[in-house]
OpenMM code with the backbone's topology and positions (N, CA, C; nanometers):
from openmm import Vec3, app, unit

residues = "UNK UNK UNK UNK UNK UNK UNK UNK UNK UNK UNK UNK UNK UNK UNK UNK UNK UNK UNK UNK UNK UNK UNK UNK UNK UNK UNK UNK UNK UNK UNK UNK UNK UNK UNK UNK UNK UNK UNK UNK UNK UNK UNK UNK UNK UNK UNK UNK UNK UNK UNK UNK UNK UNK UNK UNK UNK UNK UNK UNK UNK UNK UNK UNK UNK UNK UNK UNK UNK UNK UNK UNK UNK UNK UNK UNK UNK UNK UNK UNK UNK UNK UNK UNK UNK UNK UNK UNK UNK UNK UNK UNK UNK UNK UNK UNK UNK UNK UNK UNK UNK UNK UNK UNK UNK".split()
positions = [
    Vec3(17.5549, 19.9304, 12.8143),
    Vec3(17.6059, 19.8653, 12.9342),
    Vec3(17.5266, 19.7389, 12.9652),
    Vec3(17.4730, 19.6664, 12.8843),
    Vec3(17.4209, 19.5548, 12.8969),
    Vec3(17.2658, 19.5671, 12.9344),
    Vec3(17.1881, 19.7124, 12.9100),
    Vec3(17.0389, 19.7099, 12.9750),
    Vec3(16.9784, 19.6252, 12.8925),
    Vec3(16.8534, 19.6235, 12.9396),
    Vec3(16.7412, 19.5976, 12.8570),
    Vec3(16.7345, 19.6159, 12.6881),
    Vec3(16.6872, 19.5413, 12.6132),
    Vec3(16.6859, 19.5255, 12.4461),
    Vec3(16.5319, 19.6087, 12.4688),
    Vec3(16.4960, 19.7014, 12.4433),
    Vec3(16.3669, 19.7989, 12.4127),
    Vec3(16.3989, 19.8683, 12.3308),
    Vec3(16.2655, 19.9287, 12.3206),
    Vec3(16.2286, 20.0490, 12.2352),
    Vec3(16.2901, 20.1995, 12.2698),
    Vec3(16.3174, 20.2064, 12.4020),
    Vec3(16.3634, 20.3293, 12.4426),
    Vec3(16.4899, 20.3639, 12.4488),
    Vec3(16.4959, 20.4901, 12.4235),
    Vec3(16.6318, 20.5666, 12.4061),
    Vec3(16.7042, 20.5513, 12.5184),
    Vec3(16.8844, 20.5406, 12.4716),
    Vec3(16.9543, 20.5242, 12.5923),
    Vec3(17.0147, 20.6553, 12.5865),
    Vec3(17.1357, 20.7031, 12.7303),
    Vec3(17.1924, 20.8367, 12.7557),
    Vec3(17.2928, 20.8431, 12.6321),
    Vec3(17.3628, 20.7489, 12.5702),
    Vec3(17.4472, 20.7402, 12.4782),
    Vec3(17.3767, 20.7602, 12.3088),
    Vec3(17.2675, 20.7064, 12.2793),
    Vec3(17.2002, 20.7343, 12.1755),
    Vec3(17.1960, 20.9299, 12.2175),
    Vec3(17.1331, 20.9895, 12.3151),
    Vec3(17.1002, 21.1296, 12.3533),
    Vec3(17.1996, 21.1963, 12.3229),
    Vec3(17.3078, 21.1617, 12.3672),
    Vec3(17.4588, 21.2499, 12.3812),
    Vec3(17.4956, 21.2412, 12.2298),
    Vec3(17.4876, 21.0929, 12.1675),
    Vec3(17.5276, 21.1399, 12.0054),
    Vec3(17.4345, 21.2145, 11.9561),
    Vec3(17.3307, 21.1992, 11.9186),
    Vec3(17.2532, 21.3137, 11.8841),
    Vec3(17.2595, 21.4812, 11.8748),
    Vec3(17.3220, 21.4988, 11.9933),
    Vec3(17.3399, 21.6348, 12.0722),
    Vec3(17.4373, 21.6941, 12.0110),
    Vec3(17.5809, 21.5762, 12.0054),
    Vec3(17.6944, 21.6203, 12.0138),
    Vec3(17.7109, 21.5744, 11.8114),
    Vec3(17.6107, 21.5296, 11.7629),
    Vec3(17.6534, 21.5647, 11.6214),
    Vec3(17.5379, 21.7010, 11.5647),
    Vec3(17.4194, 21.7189, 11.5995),
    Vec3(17.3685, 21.7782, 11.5867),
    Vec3(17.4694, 21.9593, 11.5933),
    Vec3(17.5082, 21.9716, 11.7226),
    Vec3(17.5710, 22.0678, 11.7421),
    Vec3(17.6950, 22.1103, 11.6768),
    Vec3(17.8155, 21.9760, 11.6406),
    Vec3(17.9179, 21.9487, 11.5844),
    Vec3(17.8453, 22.0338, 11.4215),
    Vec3(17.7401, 21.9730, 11.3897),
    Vec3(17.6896, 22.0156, 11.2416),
    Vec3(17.7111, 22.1405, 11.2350),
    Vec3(17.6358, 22.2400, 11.3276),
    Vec3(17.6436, 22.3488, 11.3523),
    Vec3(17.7309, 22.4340, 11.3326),
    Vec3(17.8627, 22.4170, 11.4383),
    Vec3(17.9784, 22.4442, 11.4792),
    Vec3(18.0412, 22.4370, 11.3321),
    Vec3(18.0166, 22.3675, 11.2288),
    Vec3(18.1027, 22.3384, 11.0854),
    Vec3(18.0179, 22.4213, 10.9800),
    Vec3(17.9063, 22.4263, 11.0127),
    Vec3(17.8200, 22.5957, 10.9232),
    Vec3(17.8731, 22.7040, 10.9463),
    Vec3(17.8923, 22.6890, 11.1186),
    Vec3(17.9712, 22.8539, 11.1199),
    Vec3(18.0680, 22.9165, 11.0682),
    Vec3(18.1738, 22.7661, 11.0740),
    Vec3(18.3084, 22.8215, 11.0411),
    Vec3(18.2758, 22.7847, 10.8756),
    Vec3(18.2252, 22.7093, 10.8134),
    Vec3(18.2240, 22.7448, 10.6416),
    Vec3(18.1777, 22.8866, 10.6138),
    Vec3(18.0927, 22.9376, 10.7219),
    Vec3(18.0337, 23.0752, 10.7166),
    Vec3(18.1353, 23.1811, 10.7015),
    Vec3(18.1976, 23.1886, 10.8112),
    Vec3(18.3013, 23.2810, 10.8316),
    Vec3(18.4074, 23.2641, 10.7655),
    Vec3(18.4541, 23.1516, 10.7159),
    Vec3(18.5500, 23.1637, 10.6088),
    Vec3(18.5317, 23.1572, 10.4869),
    Vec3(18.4212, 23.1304, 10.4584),
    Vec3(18.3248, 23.2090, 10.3227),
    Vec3(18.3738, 23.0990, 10.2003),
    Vec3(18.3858, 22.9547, 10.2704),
    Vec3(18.4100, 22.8125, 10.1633),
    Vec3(18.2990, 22.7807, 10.1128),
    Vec3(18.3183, 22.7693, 10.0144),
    Vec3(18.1803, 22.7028, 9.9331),
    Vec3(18.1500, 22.5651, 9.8990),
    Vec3(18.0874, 22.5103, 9.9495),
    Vec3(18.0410, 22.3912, 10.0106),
    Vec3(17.9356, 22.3142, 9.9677),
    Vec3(17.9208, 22.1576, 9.9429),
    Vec3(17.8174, 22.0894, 9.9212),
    Vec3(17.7597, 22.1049, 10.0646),
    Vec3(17.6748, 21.9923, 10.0857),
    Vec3(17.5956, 21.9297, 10.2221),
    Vec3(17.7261, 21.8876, 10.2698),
    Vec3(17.6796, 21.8994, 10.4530),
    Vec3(17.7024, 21.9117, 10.5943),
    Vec3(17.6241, 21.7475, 10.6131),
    Vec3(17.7202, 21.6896, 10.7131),
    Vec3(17.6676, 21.5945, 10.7573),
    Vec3(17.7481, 21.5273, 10.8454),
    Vec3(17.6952, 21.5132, 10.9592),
    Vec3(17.7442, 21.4617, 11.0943),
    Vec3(17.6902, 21.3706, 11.1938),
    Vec3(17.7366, 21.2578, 11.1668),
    Vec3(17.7085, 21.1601, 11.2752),
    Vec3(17.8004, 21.1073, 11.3725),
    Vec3(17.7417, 21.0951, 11.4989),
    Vec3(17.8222, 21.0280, 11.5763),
    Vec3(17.7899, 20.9318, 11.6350),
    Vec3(17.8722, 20.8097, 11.7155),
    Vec3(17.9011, 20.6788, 11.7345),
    Vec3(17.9767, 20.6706, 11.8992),
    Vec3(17.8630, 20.6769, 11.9667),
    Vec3(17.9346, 20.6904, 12.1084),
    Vec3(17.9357, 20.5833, 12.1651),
    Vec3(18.0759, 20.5132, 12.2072),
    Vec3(18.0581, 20.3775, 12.3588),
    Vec3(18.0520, 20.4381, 12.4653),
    Vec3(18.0553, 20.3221, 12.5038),
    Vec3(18.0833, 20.3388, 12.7000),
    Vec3(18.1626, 20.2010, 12.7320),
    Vec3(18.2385, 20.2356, 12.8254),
    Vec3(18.3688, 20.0752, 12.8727),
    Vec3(18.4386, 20.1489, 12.9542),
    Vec3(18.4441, 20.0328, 13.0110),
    Vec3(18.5392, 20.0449, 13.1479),
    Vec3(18.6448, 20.1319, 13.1569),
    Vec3(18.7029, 20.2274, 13.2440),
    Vec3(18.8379, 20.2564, 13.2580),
    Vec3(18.9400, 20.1829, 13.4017),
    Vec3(19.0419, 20.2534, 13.4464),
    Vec3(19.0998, 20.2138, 13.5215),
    Vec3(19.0719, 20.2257, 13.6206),
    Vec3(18.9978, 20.1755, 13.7575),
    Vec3(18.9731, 20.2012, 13.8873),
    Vec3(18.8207, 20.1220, 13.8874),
    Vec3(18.7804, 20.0692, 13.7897),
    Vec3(18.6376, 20.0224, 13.8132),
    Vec3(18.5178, 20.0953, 13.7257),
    Vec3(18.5469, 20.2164, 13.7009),
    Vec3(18.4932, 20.3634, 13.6664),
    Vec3(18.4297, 20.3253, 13.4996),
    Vec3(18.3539, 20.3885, 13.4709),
    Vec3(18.2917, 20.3722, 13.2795),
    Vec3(18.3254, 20.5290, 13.2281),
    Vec3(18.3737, 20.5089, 13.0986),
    Vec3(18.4198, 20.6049, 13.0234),
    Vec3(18.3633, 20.6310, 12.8732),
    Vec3(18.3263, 20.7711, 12.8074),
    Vec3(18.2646, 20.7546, 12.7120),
    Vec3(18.3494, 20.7530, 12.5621),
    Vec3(18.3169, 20.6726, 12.4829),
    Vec3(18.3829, 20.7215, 12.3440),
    Vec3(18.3508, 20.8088, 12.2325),
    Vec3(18.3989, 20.8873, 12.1765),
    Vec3(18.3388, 20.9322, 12.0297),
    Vec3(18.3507, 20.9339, 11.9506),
    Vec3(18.2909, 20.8659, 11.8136),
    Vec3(18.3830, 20.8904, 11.6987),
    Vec3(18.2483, 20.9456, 11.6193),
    Vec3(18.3362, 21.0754, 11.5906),
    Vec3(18.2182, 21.1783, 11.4779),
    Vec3(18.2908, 21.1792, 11.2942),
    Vec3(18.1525, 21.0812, 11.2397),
    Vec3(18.2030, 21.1048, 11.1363),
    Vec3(18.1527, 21.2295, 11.0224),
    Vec3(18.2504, 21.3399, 10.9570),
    Vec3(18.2093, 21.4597, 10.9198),
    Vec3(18.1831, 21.4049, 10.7202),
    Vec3(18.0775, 21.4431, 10.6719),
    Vec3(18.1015, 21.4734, 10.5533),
    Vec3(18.0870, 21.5813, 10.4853),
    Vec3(18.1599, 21.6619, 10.4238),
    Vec3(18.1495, 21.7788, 10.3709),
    Vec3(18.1451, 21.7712, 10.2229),
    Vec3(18.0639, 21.7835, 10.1105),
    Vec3(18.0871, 21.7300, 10.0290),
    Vec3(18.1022, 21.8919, 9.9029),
    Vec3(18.1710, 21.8092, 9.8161),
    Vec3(18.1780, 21.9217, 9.6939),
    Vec3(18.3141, 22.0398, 9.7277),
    Vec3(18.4171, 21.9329, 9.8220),
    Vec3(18.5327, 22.0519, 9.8192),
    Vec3(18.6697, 21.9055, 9.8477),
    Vec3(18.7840, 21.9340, 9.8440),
    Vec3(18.8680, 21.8540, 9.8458),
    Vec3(18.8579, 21.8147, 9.9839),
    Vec3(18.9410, 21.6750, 9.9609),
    Vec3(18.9695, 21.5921, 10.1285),
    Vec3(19.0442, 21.6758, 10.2133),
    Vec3(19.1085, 21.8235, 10.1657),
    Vec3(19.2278, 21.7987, 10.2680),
    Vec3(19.1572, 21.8920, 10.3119),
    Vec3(19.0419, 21.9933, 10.2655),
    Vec3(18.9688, 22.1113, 10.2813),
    Vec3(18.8940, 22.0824, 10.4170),
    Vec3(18.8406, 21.9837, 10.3485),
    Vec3(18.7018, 21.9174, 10.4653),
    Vec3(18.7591, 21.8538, 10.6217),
    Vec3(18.8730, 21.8013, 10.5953),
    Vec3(19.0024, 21.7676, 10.6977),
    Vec3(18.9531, 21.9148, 10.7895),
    Vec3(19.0430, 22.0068, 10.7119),
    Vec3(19.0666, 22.1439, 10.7815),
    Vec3(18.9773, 22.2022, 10.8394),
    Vec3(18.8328, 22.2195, 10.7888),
    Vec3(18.7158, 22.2604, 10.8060),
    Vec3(18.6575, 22.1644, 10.9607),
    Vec3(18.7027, 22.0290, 10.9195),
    Vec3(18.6498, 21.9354, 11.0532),
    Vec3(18.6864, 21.9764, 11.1740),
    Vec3(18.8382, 22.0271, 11.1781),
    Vec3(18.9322, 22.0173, 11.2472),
    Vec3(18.9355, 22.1588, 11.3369),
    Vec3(18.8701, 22.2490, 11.2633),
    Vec3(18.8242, 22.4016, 11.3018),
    Vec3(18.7110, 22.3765, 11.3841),
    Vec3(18.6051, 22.3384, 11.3222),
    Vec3(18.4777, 22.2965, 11.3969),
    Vec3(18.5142, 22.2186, 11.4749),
    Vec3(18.6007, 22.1151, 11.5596),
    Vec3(18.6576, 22.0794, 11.6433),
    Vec3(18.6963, 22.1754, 11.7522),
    Vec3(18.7580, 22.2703, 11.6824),
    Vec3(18.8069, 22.3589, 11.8187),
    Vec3(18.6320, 22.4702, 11.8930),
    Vec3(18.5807, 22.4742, 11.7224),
    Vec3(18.4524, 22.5776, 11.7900),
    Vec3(18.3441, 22.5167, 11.8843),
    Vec3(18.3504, 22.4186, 11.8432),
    Vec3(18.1861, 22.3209, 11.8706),
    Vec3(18.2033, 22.3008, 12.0543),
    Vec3(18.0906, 22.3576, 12.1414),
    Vec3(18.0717, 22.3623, 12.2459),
    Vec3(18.0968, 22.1747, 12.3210),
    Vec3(18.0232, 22.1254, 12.2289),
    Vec3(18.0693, 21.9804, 12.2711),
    Vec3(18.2191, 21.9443, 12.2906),
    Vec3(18.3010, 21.9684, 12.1781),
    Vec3(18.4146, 21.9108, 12.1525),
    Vec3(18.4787, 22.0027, 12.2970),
    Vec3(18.4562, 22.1086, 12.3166),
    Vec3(18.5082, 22.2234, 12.4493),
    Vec3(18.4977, 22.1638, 12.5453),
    Vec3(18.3801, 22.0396, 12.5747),
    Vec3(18.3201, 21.9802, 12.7008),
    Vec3(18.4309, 21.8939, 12.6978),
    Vec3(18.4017, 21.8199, 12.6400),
    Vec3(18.4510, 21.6965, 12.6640),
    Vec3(18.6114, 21.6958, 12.6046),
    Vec3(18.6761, 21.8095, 12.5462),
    Vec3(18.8492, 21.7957, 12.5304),
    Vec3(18.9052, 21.7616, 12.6792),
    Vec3(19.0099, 21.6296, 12.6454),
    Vec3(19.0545, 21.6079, 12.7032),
    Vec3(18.9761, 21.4797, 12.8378),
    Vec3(18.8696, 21.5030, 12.8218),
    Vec3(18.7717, 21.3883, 12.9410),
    Vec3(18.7469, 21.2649, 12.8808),
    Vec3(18.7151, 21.2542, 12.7136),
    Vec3(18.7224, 21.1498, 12.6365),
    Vec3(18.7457, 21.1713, 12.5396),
    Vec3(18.8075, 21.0488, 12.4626),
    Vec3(18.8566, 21.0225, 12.3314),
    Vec3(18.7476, 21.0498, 12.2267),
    Vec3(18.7978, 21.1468, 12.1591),
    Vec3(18.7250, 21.1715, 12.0522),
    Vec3(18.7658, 21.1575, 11.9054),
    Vec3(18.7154, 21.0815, 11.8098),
    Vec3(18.7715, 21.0557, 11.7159),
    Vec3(18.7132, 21.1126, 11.5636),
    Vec3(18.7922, 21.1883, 11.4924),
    Vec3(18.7239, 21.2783, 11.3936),
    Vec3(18.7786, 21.1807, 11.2585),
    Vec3(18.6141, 21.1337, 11.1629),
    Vec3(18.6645, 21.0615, 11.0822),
    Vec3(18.6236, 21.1686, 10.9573),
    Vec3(18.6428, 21.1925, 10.8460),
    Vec3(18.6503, 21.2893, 10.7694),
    Vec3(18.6022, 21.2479, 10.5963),
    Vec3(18.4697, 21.2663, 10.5228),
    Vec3(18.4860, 21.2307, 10.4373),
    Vec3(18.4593, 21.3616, 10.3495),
    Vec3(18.4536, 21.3515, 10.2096),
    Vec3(18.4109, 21.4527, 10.0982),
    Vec3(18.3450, 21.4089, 9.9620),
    Vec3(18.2156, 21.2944, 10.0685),
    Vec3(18.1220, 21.2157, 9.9008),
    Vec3(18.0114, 21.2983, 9.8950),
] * unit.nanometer
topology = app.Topology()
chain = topology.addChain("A")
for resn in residues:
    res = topology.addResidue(resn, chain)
    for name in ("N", "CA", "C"):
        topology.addAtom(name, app.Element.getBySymbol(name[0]), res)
């Protein structure tokens, strides 16, 4: 939002962190329970902040998943599960745009 250029962490650096950290999680479980066999897990996310309608600031997300060592459409499916499990994605369905980008390198 235009602060200060420093060294210190902002609420948006915190929240991605959180919310890929956990997202990671949420995609162990379900490879767990559906017993897929899997390269490396890897999850980052890419959060804004911008204006909405009334004056108000709104957050963005785009989490990108890589699952590697199984097909694209697998890792799709797998993303898309961990989407529904992941406590984050529960928070924030529906409050902000969340965008699931999906790879399998």
């Amino acid at each position: 939002m235009g602060g200060a250029s420093d060294d210190y962490t902002n609420p948006e650096q915190l929240f991605a962190a959180g919310y890929a950290a956990c997202f990671d999680s949420a995609l162990n479980h379900t490879i767990r329970l559906e017993k897929v066999k899997t390269g490396r897990t890897s999850v980052t996310a890419k959060v804004s902040i911008g204006p909405l309608e009334g004056g108000v600031f709104g957050l963005a997300v785009e989490l990108v998943v890589n699952i590697s060592e199984i097909s694209i459409e697998e890792a799709k499916r797998l993303t898309e599960r961990a989407h529904q499990v992941c406590p984050y994605s529960n928070a924030t369905r529906n409050n902000i745009q969340v965008s699931l980008v999906t790879t399998n390198s």
